[in-house]
N, C-alpha and C positions, 0 to 999 in steps of 0.2 A: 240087686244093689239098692241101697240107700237112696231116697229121692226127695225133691221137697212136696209138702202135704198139700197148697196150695193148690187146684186143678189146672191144666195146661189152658192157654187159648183158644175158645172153643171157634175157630175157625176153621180154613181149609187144610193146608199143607206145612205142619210142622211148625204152626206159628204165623205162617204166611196168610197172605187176602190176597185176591185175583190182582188187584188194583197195587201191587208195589209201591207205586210213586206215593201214594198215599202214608205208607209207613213210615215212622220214624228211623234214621240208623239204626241208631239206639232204643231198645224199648224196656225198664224197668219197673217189673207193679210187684207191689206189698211184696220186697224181697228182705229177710231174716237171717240172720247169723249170728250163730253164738260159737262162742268158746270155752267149753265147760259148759259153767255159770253164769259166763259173761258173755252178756248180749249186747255187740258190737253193734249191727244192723239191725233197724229195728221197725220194717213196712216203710223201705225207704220207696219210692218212683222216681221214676227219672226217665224225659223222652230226648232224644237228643235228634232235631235234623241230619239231613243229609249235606254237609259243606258246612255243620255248623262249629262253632268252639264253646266248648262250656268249659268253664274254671271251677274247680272247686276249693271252696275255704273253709277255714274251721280250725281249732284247735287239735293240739295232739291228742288222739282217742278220741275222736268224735266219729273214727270209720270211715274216713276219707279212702285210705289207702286199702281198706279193706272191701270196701266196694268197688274199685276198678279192678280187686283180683277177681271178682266175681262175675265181673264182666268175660272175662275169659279163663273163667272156669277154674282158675287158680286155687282158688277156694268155693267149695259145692255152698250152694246157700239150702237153708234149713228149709224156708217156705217162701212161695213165689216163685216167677219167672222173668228170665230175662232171653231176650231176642236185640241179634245182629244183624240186620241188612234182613231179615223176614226170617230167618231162622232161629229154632231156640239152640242157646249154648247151653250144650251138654247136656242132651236129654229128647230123648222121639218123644211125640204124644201117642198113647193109644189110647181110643177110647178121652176118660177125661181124667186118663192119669200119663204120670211123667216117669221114664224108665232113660235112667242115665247111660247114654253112651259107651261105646270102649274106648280105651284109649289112644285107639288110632285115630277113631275120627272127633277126638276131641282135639288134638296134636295138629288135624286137616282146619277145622276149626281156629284153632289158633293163628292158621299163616294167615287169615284174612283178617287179624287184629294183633298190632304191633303195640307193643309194649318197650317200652323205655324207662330201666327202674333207675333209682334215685344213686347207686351204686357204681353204676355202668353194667357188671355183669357182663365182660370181656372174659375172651379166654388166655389168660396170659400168655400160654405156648403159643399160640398164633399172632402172625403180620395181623396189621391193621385189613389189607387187606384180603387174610385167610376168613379174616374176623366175619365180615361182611358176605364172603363166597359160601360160606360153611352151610347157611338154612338152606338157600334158594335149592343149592344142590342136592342135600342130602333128605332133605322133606319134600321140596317138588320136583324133584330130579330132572331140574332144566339143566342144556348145555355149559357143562363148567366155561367154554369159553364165553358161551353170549351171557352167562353170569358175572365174569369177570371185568368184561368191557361196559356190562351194566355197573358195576363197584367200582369202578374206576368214575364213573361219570357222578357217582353219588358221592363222592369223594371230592370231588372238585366240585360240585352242588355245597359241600358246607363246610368248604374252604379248606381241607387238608388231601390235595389232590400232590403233597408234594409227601405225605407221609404213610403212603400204601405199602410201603417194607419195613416201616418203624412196628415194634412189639409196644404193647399197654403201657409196659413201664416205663418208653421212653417220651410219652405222652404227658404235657398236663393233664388236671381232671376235666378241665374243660376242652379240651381235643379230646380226651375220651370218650366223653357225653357226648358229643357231635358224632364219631367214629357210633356208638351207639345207636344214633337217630338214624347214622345213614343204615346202618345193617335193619336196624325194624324197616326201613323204605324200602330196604332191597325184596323183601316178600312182595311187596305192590299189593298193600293193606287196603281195606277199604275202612278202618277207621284204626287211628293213634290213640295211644292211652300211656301218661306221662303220669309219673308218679313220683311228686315233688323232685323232680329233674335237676335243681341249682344247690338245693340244700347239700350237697357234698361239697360244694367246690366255695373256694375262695369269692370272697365279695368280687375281686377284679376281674373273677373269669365268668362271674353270670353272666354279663352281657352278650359273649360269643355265646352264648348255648340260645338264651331268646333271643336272638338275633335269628336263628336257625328257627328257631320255631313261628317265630312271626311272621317267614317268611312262605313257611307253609300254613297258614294261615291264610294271608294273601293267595294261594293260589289254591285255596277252595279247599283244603283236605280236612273231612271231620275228625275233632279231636275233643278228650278229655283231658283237663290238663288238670292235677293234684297240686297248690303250689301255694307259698305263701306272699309270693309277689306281688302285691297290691298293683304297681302301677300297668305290671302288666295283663292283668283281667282288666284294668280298665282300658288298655288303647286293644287289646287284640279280641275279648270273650263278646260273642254273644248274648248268651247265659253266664251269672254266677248266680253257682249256688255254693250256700255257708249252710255247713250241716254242725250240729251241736248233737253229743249225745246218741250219734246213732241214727239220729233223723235230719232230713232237710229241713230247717226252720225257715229260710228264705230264699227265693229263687226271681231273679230277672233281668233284664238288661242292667248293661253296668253303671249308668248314669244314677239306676232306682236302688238297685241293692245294694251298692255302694255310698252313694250320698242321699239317700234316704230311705235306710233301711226302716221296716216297721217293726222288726223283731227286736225288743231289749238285747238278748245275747247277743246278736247281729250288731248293732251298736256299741259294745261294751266288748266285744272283740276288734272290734274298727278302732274304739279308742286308744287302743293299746299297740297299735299295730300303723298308724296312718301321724 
C-alpha cells in the first residue's frame, strides 16, 4: 500500500514515548496533500493538548477542512505523520518506514475520534435515536441496551431528550447537528473534530449548535473545531489557528491571533469578516 515518504517517529511504540502525559492529543508534522495537481496541504503542524480547543480559520481552500480529514484518516496524506493520543493514524512504523493499516483497524481507530461534518450525515431511515445506537453497537459491540440508555442521556445532554423517535426529517438543521454531536459522543471519543458545524444551518439555529459545543468545552473535551465564527474562537479556543493556502500562517491564543494578528493575510481576512 501507498504510504507517506516522510520517516515515521523514530521513537518507541507506534508513535508513542514511555512518558504519555508528555504528548500532545494531537500531533501533526510536515503533513502534504495533494489532489492531482493541486496541493491542498502543504507541511502543515499542528500540536494540539490534551482538554484543549483549537479553532481553525481561513478562507475557503485554504485546507481547513482537509486537514481534519486527515486527522482521521479520511484522506491518506502524501508526506508526514500524524499521531492520536500516542498512536499513528493509519499506519505501523517498521523500521523508519510507514506501512498503512487495513481497514479494520483504521475503522478501530476512528471510534476514538468523532467527527461532526458540516452536513449532519444522519441516516434518514433511522429514529434519532437508532441514529445514535447504530456505531457503539455495530463497531464496539457494547450491550444494545447499556447503549441505548447511554443515548438517551446524550440526548437529553443536548436538549432533545423529547425527540428520540422523531426521523431527520422531522428535525430542524440545528436539532440535527446536535442529534449528530450527541452520536460522535456516543463512541466516548477522546478527541472531537467539527467541520464548519453551523455553516448549514440558518443564522437563528447557530446558537443551539455552539451552545452544545461550548458546553463541551467547559467540561474539558479536546476538540478541533473548523468554523468561521469569530466570536466564538474567541470566548471558547485556546489556540487559533488561520491557515492560508495550505499553510498555518498564524497560530495563538485568541486575544493574539485575533486582535493582533502579525500575519498580513491574517489581518485582511479579519478585516473582512469581524
Amino acid at each position: 500500500m501507498s504510504a507517506p515518504t516522510t520517516p515515521a517517529p523514530a521513537d518507541g511504540t507506534n508513535g508513542a514515548t514511555t512518558d504519555e502525559a508528555a504528548l500532545p492529543m494531537v500531533d501533526v508534522r510536515s503533513v502534504h496533500k495533494s489532489f492531482g495537481s493541486l496541493e491542498v496541504l502543504k507541511g502543515v503542524d499542528l500540536q494540539v493538548r490534551v482538554g484543549e480547543v483549537t479553532v481553525v480559520l481561513g478562507p475557503s481552500g485554504s485546507g481547513k477542512s482537509t486537514l481534519l480529514r486527515t486527522i482521521n484518516h479520511l484522506e491518506k496524506v502524501d508526506q508526514g505523520w500524524i499521531s492520536v493520543d500516542g498512536s499513528l493514524i493509519g499506519y505501523r512504523r517498521s523500521g523508519d518506514k510507514l506501512y498503512e493499516l487495513r481497514e479494520r483497524e483504521i475503522l478501530r481507530q476512528r471510534t476514538r475520534i468523532g467527527f461532526v461534518f458540516q452536513n449532519f450525515n444522519l441516516f434518514p431511515h433511522l429514529t434519532v435515536l437508532e441514529n445514535i445506537v447504530e456505531a457503539p453497537v455495530s463497531a464496539l459491540r457494547r450491550p444494545r441496551k447499556d447503549v441505548t440508555a447511554a443515548a438517551r442521556r446524550l440526548l437529553d445532554r443536548v436538549g432533545l431528550a423529547e425527540k428520540a423517535d422523531a426521523y431527520p426529517k422531522q428535525l430542524s438543521g440545528g436539532q440535527q447537528q446536535r442529534v449528530a454531536i450527541a452520536r460522535a459522543l456516543a463512541l466516548e471519543p477522546r478527541l472531537l473534530l467539527f467541520d464548519e458545524p453551523t455553516s448549514a444551518l440558518d443564522p437563528e439555529l447557530v446558537g443551539e449548535v455552539l451552545d452544545v459545543i461550548k458546553d463541551l468545552a467547559h467540561q474539558g473535551t479536546t476538540m478541533i473545531v473548523v468554523t468561521h465564527e469569530i466570536g466564538f474562537a474567541r470566548e471558547v479556543a485556546d489556540t487559533v489557528v488561520f491557515m492560508d493556502d495550505g499553510r498555518i500562517v498564524e497560530q495563538g491564543a485568541p486575544g493574539d491571533a485575533l486582535d493582533t494578528p502579525r500575519h498580513e493575510r491574517t489581518r485582511a481576512f479579519l478585516s473582512k469578516v469581524l
